[in-house]
N, C-alpha and C positions, 0 to 999 in steps of 0.2 A: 609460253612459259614466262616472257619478258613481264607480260602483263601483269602476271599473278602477284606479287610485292606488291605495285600499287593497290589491285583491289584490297588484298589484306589489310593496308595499310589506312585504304578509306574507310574500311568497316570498323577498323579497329577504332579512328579518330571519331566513328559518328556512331560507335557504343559508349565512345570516354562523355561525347556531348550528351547523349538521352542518360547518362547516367551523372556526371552532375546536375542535369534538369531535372533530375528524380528527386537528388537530393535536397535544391533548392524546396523544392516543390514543398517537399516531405517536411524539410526543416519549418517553412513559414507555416503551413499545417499544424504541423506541434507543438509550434507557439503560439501560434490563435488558441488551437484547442488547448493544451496545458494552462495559458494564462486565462484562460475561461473561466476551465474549470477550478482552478487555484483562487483566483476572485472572488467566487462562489461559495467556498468549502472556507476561504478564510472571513467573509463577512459574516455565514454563518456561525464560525468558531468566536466571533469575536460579539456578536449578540447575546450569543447562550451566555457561554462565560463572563462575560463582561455585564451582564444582568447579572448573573448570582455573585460576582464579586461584589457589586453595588447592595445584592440584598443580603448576604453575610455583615459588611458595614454596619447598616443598621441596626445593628443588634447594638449599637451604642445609643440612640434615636434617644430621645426627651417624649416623655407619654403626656399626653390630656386627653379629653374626653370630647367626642363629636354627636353626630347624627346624621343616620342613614338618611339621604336625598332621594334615589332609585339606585336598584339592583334587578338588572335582567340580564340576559344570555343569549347572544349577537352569535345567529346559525348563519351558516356561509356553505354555499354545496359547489362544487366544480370537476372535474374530469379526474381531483387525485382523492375524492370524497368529501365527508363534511367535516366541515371544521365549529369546536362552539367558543365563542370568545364571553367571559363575563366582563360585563361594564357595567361600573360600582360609582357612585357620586356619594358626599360629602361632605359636610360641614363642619368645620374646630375652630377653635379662634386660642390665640397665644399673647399674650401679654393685651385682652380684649382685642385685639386686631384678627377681621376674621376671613376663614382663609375656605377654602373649595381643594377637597381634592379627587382623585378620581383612580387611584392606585391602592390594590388590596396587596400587591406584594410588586418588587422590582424582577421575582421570576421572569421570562415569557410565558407565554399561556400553553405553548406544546411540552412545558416540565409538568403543569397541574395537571394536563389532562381535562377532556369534553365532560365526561362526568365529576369531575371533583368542580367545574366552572360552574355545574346547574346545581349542585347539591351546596357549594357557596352563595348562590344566588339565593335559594331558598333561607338559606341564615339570615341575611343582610335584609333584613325585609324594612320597607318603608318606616321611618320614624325611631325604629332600635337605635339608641346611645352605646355607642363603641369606644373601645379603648381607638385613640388614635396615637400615631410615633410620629415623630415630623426631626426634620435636622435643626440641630439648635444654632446651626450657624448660617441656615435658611430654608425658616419655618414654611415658607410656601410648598416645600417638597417634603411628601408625610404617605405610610402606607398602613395598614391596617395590622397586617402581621411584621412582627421587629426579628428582626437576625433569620437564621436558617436551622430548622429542625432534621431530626433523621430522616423524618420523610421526604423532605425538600432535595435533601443529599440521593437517598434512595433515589426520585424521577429523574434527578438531574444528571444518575449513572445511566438512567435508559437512554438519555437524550444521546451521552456519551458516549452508547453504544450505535445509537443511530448514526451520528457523527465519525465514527470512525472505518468504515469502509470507502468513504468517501476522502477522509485524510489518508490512510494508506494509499490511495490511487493516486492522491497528490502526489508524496512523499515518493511511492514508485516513480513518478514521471519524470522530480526533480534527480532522481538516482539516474536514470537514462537518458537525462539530459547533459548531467556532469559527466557522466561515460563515453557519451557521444564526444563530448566537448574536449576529456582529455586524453582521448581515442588518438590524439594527431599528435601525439606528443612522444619523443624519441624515448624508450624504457630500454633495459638490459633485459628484462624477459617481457613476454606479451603478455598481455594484458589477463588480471584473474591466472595466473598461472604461479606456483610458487615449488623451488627449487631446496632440496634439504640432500645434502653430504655425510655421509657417516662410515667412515674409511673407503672401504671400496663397492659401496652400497649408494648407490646415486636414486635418491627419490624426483621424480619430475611427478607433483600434483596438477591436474589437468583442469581445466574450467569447469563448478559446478557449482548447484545453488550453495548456499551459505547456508549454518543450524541458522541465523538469525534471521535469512531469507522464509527457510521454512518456517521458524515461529510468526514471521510474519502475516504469511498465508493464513495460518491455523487460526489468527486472532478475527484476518480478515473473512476468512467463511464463517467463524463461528459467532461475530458481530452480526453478521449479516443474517445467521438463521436465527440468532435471537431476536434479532429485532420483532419479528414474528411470534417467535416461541412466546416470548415477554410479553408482547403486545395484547396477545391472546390472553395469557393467563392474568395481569394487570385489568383487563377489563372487566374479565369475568370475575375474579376476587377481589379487586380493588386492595390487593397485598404489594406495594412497591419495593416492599422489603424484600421479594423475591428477584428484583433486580442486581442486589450485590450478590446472592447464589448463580446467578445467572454469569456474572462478571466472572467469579471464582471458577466456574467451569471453563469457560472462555480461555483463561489464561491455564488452567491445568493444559487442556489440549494443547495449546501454544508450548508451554516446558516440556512435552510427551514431545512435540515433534522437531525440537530444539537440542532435543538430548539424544534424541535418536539419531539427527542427523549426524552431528559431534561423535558418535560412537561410529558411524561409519567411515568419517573421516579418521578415527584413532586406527579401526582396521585395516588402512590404509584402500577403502574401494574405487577410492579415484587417481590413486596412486601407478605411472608408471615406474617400473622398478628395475632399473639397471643393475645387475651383479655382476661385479668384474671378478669375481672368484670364482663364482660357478661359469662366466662366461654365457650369463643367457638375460633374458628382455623378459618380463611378465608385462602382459598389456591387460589392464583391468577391462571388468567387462562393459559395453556399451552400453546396456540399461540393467536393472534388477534381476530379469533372469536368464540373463547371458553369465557367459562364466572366463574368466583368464584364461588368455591364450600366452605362449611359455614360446618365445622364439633364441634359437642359439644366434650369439651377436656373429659370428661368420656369416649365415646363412642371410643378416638381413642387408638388402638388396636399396635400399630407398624410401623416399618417405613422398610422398605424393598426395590430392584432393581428389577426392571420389562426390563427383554432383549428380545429385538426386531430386528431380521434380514427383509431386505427387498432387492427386488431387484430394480435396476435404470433400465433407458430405454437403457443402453447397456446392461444390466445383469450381472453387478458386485452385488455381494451382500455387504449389506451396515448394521452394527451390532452398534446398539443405545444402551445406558444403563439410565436408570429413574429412580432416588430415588421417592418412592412411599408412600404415607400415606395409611394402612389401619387402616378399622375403620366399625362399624355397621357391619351390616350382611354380610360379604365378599365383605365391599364397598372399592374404591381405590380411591385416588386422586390423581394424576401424578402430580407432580413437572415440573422438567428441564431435556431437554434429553441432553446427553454426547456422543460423541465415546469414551471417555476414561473411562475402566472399574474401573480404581485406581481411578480417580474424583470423581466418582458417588459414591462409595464407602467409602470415607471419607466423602464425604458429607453427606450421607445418616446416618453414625455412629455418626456423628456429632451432627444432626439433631435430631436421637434417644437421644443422649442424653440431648441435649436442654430443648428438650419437656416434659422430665423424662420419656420416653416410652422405648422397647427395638428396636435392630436392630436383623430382621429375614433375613435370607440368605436366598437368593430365586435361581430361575435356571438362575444363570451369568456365 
């Protein structure tokens, strides 16, 4: 029996070491990967955008008159398909000083679109005299179409729709990074938890997504199956206009499931709910069609973690932790699950003490 303290004591010190090594591990992991993919997601943002700001500008541009040089349509085929690029050459000249350019618009070429580059191509045919736009404050820089049309606006929302799953992923990461980060920081309640008093009516709201978390999602699936949806019908009808309808649906769903969330929270379903009048605990239910469990506050016993390994359909095992109400005859009532054992844990301690009950240590 002498023995037993020490072992305990070794395992326990070389669980604290394999799990700050996790989270070393984990942490430079998520930095690599996050600033990766934040790198990525913001050069592209700053291309797109930063091209049609440049070609909205131009719509102030000084006009003269050129001559088409060549106009053909640069294919390129690779593992994520073909891409068609038009290249357009040039001739103007401005105050007789003459000039070369090679720009039909400041877009990039994935707002025109493969078919609108070959059906431009065929316009600009060798020798045609064009209007040409140049900057008056330096003529070398000149493109063929000046400022930005509805159309322009239309591609450039598909782009925006392409663009935005990949920004949400961001924006999620930089949220779970800041979480992470101010996860160590001493609060009066845990974290995502919020406390509402109303005589003898004690609300404890318990951790769950946000309406603004769900509108999020709703923009990010519905971005994402448009891209396709849009993609598809843009090619086949050559109607970009169909893009803002496309948007418009996008953000319906988003407010549908914004509102809906919001209305669950006014029903209070993630509400625990203390009655010091009636003397009793409503514990909201665990998922959607679980239902309130109603415990008298004599009868409850402690607040404890119930940990649950499970496997997925590749069989990775998957390790949940549950602050837990017991009460009556070895009854429980599951609260919120977590992966994070340190969550559950402060909440659960929390929670014990709210309620004036104890916190039992269970097998976490």
């Amino acid at each position: 029996m002498a023995g037993g303290a020490p072992r305990r004591l070794n395992r326990g010190m070389e669980k604290k070491r394999t799990s700050i090594a996790g989270a070393i591990f984990g942490g430079l992991f998520a930095v690599v990967w996050i600033g990766g993919w934040s790198a990525g997601t913001l050069v592209f943002d700053a291309m797109t955008f930063g091209s049609a700001w440049k070609q909205y500008h131009t719509r102030d541009w000084s006009e003269t008159t050129g001559t088409v040089l060549r106009s053909t349509v640069k294919t390129t085929s690779d593992s994520d398909g073909t891409s068609h690029k038009l290249e357009v050459s040039y001739s103007y000249a401005v105050d007789d000083r003459p000039y070369t350019g090679e720009k039909d618009t400041e877009l990039p070429e994935m707002i025109s679109g493969g078919s609108n580059a070959m059906k431009r191509a065929r316009q600009l045919k060798q020798g045609l005299v064009v209007p040409v736009f140049y900057n008056p404050n330096d003529p070398s820089k000149s493109v063929l179409n000046r400022g930005m049309t509805m159309r322009d606006f239309a591609n450039l929302s598909f782009v925006a729709m392409f663009l935005t799953p990949f920004n949400l992923i961001m924006l999620g990461s930089w949220y779970f990074v800041f979480y992470w980060a101010t996860s160590w920081v001493k609060r009066d309640l845990p974290g995502r938890v919020e406390v509402f008093e109303n005589g003898t009516e004690l609300r404890i709201r318990l951790p769950h997504t946000t309406p603004f978390a769900w509108a999020a999602l709703a923009v990010l699936a519905g971005s994402f199956a448009g891209i396709f949806v849009l993609g598809g019908l843009n090619a086949l009808l050559g109607m970009p206009e169909l893009n803002f309808i496309g948007w418009a649906a996008v953000l319906a769903i988003a407010a549908m499931a914004y509102l809906r969330r919001a209305k669950h929270l006014e029903e209070g379903r993630f509400d625990l709910i203390v009655d010091g009048l009636r003397r009793n605990i409503v514990v909201p239910p665990l998922s959607a069609k679980g239902t309130a469990v109603q415990i008298k506050t004599d009868e409850l016993q402690g607040v404890t973690i119930e940990r649950e390994e499970t496997k997925d359909s590749d069989g990775d095992t998957k390790v949940t932790f549950t602050p837990t109400l017991l009460y009556g005859e070895n009854q429980r009532a599951r609260l919120v699950e977590t992966t994070t054992e340190d969550e559950a844990q402060t909440l659960a301690v929390w929670l014990a003490g709210k309620l004036g009950t104890e916190f039992r240590v269970g097998k976490v």
